[in-house]
C-alpha positions as CSV (number, residue, x, y, z in Angstrom):
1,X,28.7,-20.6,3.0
2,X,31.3,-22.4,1.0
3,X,33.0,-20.7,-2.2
4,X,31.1,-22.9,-4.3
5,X,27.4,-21.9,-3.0
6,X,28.6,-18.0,-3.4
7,X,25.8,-15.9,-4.8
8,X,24.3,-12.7,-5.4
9,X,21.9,-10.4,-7.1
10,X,22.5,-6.2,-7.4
11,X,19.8,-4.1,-8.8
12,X,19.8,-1.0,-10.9
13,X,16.9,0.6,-12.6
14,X,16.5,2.6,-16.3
15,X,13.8,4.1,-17.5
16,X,11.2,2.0,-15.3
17,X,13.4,-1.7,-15.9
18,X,15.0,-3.0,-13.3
19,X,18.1,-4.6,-14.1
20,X,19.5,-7.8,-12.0
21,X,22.8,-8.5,-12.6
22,X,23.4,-12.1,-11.4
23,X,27.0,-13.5,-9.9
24,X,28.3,-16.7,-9.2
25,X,26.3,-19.9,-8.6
26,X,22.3,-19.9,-8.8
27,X,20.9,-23.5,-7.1
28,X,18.5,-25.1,-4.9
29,X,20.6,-23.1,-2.2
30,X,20.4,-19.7,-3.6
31,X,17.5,-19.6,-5.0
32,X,15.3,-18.0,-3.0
33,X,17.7,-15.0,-3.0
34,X,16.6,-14.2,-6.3
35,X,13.0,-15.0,-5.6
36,X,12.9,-12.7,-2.9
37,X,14.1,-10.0,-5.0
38,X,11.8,-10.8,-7.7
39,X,8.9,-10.6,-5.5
40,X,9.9,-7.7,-4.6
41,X,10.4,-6.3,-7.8
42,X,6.6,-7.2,-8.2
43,X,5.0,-6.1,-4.8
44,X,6.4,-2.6,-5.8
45,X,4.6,-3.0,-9.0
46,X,7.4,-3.4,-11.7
47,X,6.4,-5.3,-14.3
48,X,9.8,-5.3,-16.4
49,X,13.0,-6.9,-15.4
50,X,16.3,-7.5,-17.7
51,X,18.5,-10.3,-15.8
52,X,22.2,-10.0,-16.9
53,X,23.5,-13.5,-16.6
54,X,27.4,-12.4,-17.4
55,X,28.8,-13.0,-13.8
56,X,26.9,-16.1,-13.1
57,X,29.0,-19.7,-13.4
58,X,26.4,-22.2,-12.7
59,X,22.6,-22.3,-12.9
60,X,20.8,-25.3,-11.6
61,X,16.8,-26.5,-12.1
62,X,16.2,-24.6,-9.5
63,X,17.3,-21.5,-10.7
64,X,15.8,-22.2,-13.9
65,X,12.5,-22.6,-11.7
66,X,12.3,-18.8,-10.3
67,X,12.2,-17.5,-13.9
68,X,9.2,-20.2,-14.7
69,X,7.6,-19.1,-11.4
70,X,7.1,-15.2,-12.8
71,X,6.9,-15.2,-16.2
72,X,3.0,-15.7,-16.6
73,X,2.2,-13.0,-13.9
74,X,4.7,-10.5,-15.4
75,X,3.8,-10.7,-18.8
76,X,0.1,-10.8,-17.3
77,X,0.0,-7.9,-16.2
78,X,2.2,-6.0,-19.2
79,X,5.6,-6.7,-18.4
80,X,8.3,-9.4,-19.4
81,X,12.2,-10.4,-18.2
82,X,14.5,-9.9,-20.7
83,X,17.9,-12.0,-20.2
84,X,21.3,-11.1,-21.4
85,X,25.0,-12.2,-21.8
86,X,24.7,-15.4,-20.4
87,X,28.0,-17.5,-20.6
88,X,28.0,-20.9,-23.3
89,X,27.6,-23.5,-20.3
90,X,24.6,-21.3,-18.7
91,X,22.8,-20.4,-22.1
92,X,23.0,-24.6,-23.0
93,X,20.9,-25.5,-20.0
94,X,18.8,-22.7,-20.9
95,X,18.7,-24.1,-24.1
96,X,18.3,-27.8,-23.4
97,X,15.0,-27.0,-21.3
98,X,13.9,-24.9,-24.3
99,X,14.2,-22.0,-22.5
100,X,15.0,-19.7,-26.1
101,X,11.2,-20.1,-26.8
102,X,10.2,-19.4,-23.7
103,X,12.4,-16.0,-23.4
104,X,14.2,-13.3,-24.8
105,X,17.8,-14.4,-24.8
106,X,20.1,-11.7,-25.8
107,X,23.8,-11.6,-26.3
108,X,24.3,-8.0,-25.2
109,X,22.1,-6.1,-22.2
110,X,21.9,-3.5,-24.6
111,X,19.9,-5.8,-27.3
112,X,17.5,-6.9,-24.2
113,X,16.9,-3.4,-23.4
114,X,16.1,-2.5,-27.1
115,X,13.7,-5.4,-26.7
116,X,11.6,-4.1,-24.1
117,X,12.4,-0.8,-25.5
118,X,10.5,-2.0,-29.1
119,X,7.5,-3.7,-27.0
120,X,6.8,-0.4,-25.5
């Protein structure tokens, strides 16, 4: 894999949400790293997932896409992803694909765990 295509996902949990913390570049490529893992998160039954975005340098369509792909049978069935401290050049494609009304995008993890936290 070349420097460029470097990718990966670490989980944590806190008081039932599991936290992703997402590094380097997230494409067509990687993509189904994070999918895995989300599926995952699911099949276990989780419902609620805070992604921290603060290590992660790129994010392509496809990345974009495996966020779209589970938000409707998350929030179905109670539960939600969060997303925190995303860097200016990830949060703008975020934000060109309207992505801000779609989720909550908050600067600190802290504020995305109060958010679930409030929805309780």
């Amino acid at each position: 894999m070349s420097e460029k295509n470097k990718f990966s996902v670490s989980i944590s949990e806190i008081d039932g949400i599991k936290l992703l913390y997402l590094s380097g570049f997230l494409d067509a490529h990687t993509a189904p790293l994070l999918e895995n893992k989300i599926s995952e998160i699911i099949r276990a039954g989780e419902n609620k997932i805070l992604v921290n975005f603060k290590d992660l340098d790129y994010i392509s369509s496809a990345g974009l896409g495996v966020f779209m792909a589970f938000i409707e049978e998350l929030r179905q069935s109670g539960g939600d992803i969060k997303m925190a401290e995303m860097k200016p050049r990830v949060f703008t494609i975020f934000d060109l694909l309207g992505f801000p009304l779609l989720f909550d995008i908050e600067k600190t993890e802290q504020d995305a765990f109060l958010k679930f936290k409030s929805s309780i």
